[in-house]
C-alpha positions as CSV (number, residue, x, y, z in Angstrom):
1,X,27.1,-13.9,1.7
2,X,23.9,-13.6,3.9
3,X,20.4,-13.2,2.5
4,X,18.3,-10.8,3.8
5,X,14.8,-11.7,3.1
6,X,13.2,-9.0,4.1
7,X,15.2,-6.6,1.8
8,X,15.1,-9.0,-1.2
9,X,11.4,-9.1,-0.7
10,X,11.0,-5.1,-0.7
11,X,13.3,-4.9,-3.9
12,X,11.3,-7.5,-5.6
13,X,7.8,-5.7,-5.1
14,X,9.6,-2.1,-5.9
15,X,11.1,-3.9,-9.1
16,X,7.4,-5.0,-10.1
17,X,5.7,-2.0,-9.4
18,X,8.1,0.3,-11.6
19,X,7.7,-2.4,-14.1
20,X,4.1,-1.9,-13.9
21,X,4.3,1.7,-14.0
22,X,6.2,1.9,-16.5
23,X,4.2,-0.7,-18.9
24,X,1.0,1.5,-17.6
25,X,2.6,4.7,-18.8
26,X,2.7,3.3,-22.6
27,X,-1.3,3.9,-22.7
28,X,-0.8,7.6,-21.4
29,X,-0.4,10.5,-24.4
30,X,2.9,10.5,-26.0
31,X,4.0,14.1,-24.3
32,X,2.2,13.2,-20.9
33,X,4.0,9.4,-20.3
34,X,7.9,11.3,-20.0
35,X,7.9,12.1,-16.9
36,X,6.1,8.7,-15.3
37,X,8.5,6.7,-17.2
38,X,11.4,8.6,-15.8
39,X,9.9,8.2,-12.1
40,X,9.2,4.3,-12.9
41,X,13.1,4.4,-14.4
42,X,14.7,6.3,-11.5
43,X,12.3,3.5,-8.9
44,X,13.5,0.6,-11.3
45,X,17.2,1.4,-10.9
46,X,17.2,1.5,-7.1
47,X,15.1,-1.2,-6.9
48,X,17.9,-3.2,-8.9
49,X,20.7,-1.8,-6.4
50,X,19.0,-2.6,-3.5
51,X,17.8,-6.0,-4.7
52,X,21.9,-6.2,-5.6
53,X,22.7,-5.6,-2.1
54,X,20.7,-8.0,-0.5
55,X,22.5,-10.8,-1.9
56,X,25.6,-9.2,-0.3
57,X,24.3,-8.7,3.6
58,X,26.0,-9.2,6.1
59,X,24.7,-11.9,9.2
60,X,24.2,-9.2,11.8
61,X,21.9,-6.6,9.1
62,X,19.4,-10.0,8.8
63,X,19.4,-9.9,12.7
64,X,17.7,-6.2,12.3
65,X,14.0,-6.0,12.9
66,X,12.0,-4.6,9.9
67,X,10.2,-2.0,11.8
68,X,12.3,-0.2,14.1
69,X,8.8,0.9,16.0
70,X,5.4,-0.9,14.3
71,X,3.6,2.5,15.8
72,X,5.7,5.2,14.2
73,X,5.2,3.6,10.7
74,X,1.7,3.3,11.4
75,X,1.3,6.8,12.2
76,X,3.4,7.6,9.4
77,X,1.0,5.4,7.0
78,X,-2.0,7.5,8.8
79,X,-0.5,11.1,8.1
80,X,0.2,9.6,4.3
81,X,-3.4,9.2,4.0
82,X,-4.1,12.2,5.3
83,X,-2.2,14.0,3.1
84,X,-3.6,12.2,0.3
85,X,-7.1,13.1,1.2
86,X,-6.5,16.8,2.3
87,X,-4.8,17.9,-1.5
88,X,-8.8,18.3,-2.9
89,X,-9.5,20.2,0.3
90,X,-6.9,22.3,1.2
91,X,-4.9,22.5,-2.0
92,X,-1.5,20.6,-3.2
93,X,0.7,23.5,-2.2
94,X,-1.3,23.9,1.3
95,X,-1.4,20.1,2.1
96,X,2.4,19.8,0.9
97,X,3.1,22.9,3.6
98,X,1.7,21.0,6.5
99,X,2.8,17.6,5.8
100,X,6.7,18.0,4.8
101,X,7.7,19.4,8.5
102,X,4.9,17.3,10.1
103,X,6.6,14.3,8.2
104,X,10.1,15.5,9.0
105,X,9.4,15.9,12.5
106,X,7.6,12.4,13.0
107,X,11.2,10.9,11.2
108,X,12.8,12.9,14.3
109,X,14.3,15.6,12.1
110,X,14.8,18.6,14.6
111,X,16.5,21.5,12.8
112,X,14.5,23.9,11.7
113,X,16.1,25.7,9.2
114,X,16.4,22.5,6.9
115,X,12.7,21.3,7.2
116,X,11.8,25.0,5.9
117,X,14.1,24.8,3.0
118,X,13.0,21.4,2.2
119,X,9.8,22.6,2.5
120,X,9.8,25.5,0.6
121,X,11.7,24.0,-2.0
122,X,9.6,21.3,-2.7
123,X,6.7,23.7,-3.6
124,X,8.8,26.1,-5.5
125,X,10.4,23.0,-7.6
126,X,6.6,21.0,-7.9
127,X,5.4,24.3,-9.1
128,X,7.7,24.8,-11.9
129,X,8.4,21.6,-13.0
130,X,4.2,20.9,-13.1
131,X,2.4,24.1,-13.3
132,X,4.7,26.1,-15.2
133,X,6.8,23.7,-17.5
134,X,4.2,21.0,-18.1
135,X,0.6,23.1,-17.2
136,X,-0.4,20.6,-15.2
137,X,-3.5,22.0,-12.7
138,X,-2.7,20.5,-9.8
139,X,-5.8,20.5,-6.8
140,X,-6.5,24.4,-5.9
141,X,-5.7,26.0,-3.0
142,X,-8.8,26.4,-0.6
143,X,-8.3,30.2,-0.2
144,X,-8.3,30.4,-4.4
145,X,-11.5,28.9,-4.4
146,X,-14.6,30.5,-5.3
């Protein structure tokens, strides 16, 4: 049994901040804190698994460096932002159609049909599950706008 510090580390702050989130979801309405709780759950579990297997490394995954490339993640955190900030411009559905592939291509995903699916379902699935099932507004799409 190896340590991996940086692993243990990640778990620990994932394991905190679905504890928070879930704790924070107490003080939302009883109908709207389901679905945060389930998130904070699902984050919580896999937080505990990968905190689990960090214990178990082996010596060589400790050897790994924690950024494979320091630029790409900080280009990745930039695009993030940016997708953040363009949802009250553009629109949730818009922004979500740019960034998905943009995303997928940055990872060095390269097959076309798969980024459009994912795509595509990710707006179809957020738009049922939020718009339709809960009637949640999510930001307007810029062309909608008056």
């Amino acid at each position: 049994m190896s340590l991996n510090i940086k692993e243990t580390v990640t778990a620990a702050a994932l394991l905190a901040l679905a504890l928070f989130a879930w704790f924070d979801a107490a003080t939302f309405a009883e109908e709207a804190r389901v679905f945060p709780r389930l998130v904070a759950f699902a984050m919580g579990v896999l937080a505990f698994a990968m905190l689990a297997r960090s214990f178990f490394a082996k010596a060589e995954d400790t050897k790994r460096p924690f950024f494979k490339s320091f630029r790409y993640f900080l280009v990745c955190l930039v695009l993030i932002g940016g997708y953040v900030y363009s949802t009250s411009l553009l629109g949730y559905f818009t922004a979500s159609a740019i960034f998905i592939p943009a995303f997928a291509l940055l990872l060095g995903l390269r097959r076309p049909f798969v980024i459009i699916a994912s795509t595509v379902g990710f707006v179809i699935l957020t738009n049922l599950v939020f718009v339709q099932a809960f009637q949640r507004p999510l930001p307007t799409e810029f062309f909608l706008r008056q």
